[in-house]
C-alpha positions in Angstrom: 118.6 104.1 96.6 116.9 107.1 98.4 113.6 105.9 100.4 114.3 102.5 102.3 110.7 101.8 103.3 109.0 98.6 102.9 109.0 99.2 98.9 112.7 100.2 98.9 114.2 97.8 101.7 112.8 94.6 99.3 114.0 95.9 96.4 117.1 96.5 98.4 117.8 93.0 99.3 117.0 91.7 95.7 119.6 93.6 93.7 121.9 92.9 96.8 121.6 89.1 96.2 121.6 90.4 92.5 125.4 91.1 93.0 124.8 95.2 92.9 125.9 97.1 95.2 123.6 99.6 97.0 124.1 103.0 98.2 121.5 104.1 100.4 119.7 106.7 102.0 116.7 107.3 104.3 115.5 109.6 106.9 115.1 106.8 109.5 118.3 105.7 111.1 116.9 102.1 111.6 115.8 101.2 108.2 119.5 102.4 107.2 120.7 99.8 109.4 118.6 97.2 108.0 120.5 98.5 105.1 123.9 97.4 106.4 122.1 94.3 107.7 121.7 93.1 104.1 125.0 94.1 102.8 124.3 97.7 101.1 126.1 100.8 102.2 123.8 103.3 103.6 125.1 107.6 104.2 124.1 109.9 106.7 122.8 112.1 103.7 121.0 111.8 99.8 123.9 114.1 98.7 126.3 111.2 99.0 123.8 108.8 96.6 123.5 111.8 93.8 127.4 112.4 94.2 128.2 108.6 94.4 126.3 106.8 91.7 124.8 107.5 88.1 121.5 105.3 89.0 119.4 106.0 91.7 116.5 105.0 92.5 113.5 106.5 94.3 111.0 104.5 96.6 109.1 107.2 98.0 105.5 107.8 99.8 104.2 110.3 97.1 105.1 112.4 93.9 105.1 115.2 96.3 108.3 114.2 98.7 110.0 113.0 95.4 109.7 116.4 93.8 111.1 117.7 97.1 114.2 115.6 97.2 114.4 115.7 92.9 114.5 119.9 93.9 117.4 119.5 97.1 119.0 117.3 94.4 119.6 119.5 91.7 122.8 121.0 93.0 124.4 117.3 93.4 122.9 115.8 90.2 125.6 114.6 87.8 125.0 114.7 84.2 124.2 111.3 83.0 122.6 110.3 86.1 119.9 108.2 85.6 116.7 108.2 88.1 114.4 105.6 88.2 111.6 106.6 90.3 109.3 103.7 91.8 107.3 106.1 93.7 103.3 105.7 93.2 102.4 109.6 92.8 100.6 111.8 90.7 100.7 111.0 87.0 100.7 115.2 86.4 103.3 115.4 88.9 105.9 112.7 87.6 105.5 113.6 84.0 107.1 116.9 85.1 110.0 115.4 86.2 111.6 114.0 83.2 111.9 117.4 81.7 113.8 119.3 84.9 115.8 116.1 85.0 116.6 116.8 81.4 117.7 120.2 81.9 120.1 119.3 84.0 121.5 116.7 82.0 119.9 113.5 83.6 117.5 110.9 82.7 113.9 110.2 84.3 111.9 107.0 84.0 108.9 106.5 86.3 108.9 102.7 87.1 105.8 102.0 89.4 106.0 98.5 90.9 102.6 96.0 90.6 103.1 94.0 93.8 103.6 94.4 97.3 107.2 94.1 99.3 106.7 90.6 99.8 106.1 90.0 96.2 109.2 91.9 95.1 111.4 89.6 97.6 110.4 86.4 95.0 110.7 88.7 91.9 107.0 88.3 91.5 106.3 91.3 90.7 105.6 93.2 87.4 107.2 96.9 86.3 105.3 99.3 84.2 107.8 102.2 83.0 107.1 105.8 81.5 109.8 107.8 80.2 112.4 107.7 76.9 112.7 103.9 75.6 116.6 103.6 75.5 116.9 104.6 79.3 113.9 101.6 79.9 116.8 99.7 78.1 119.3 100.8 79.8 118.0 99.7 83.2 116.5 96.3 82.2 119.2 94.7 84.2 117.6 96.5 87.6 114.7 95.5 87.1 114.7 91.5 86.1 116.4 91.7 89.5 112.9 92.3 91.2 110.7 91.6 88.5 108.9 88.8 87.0 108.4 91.6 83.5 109.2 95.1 82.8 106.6 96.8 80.5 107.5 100.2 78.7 104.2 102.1 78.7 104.5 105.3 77.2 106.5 108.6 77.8 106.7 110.2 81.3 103.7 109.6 83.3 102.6 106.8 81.7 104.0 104.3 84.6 102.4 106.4 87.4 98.9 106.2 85.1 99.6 102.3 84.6 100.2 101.8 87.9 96.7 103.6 88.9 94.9 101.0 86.7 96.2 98.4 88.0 95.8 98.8 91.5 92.3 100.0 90.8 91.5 96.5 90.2 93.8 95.1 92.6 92.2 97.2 95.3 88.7 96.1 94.3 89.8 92.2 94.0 90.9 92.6 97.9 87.5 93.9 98.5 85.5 91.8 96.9 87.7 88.6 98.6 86.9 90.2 101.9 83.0 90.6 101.2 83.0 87.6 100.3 84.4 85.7 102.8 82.4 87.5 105.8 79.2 87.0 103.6 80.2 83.5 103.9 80.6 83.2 107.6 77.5 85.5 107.9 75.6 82.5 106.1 77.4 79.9 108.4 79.7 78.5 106.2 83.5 77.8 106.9 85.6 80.9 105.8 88.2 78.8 104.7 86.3 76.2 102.9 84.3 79.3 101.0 88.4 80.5 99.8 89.1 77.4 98.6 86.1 77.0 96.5 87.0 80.1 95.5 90.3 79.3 94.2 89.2 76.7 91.7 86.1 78.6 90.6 85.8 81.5 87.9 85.4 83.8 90.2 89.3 83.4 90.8 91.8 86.0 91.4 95.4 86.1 92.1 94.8 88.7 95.4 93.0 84.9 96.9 96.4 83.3 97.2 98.6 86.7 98.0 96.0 88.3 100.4 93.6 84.9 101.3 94.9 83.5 104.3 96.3 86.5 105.8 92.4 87.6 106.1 91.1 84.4 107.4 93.9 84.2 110.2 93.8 87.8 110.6 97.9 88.4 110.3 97.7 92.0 109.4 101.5 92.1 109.5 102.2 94.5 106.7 103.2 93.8 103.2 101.6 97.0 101.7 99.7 99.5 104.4 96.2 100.3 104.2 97.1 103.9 104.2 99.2 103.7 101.9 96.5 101.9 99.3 94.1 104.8 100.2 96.0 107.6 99.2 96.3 105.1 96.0 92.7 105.3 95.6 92.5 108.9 96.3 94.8 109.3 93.3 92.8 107.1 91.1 89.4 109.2 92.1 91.3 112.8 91.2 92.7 111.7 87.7 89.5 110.0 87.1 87.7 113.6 87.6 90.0 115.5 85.5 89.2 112.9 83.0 85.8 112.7 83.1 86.3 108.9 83.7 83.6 107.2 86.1 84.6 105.4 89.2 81.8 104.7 91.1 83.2 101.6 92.9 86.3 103.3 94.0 84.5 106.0 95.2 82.5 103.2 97.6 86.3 101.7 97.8 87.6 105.6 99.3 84.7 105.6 101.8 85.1 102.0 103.5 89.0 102.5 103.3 88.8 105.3 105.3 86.2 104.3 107.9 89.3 101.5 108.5 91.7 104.1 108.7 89.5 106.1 111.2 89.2 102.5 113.3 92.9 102.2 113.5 94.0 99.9 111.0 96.0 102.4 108.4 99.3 100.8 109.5 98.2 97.4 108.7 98.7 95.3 106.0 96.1 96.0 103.2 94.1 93.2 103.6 92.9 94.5 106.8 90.1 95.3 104.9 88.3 92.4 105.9 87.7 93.7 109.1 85.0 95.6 107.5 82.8 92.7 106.9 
């Protein structure tokens, strides 16, 4: 594994338990320790993973840093290699990869994860895959060990592009919640109460159990980081205007995402959102 973040330390410890064993690399000394903590090998450099093993896997903050360590790989890359690339980046971007992987002999799947770090730690999370359909075969034993279903979407960039949907309406479900629930204190009712007969209304949503109480107790511990959802969003709005798709609401979504970022909460857990009700 190169990238050891939140992402790439859960998925870490799950094909750990899994009975793999893990290579891994990142730039920070102390998430490689937490490495050796769970029983994985980390190296002082990525040269070791690309020499060492014929799967790696990328959990990285953008499409941008993976092509740069996909470019300082090339010289190391094995033919036969396989990459699986969980990175959320640009859907442009990543469909370029498969090909320059190709040319040097290796395979490229982008394999976006639906779910947060927490999620991935109870294999409740789903994976949506773009890229040639007997390496998504091939690598169906990676991921039923984090996820709850592996979907094959398409050829390369199809997983980034999935991915972009999908958090689209994850991102506005978090919103909502959070409108929601200070519209309900705002009219004097118990926050709390108001989730609960949310829950077992029709106005349900899956982000009211993951993300519910940690807005109502305010426990912006991080799972997923704010920032890390904007530049999500930012994503969404650019393919959207090369596509000539309209996106009003996560336009609206950009704007209050980065007022929270501009009030300090970009390290915080996503659904510190609801601080801006």
């Amino acid at each position: 594994m190169i990238g050891l973040g939140l992402l790439g330390n859960a998925m870490a410890e799950r094909l750990i338990a899994s009975g793999f064993h893990i290579t891994g690399y990142d730039p920070v000394a102390e998430r490689r320790a937490e490495l050796r903590a769970l029983g994985g090998e980390p190296v002082d450099a990525p040269a070791e993973v690309w020499r060492g093993c014929l799967r790696v896997l990328l959990s990285l903050p953008n499409s941008s840093i993976a092509a740069r360590v996909l470019d300082e790989a090339a010289p190391c890359v094995r033919e036969g290699t396989l990459v699986v690339d969980t990175t959320t980046g640009d859907p442009d971007e990543v469909a370029a990869f498969g090909p320059r992987l190709e040319a040097l002999g290796a395979g490229y799947l982008d394999a976006t994860v639906g779910g947060s770090s927490k999620q991935v730690r109870a294999s409740d999370v789903i994976t949506m895959v773009g890229g040639r359909r007997e390496h998504f075969d091939a690598c169906g034993d990676l991921f039923s060990a984090f996820s709850r279903r592996s979907f094959h979407v398409g050829a390369w960039g199809s997983g980034a592009r999935m991915k972009l949907v999908t958090n689209l309406v994850l991102g506005l479900n978090r919103l909502v919640l959070a409108e929601a629930l200070g519209f309900a204190e705002a009219s004097g009712l118990d926050p709390a109460l108001a989730l609960e007969v949310l829950k077992t209304s029709s106005s349900y949503s899956r982000v009211m159990e993951i993300k519910g109480r940690k807005m109502l107790e305010r426990d912006y511990t991080p799972e997923a980081r704010l920032s890390q959802h904007l530049k999500d969003v930012r994503l969404i709005l650019e393919n959207g205007e090369r596509r000539h798709a309209r996106l009003p609401l996560s336009a609206l979504h950009r704007a209050l995402l980065e007022e929270m970022e501009e009030r300090g909460y970009g390290e915080a857990d996503n659904s510190a959102i609801r601080e801006a009700f």
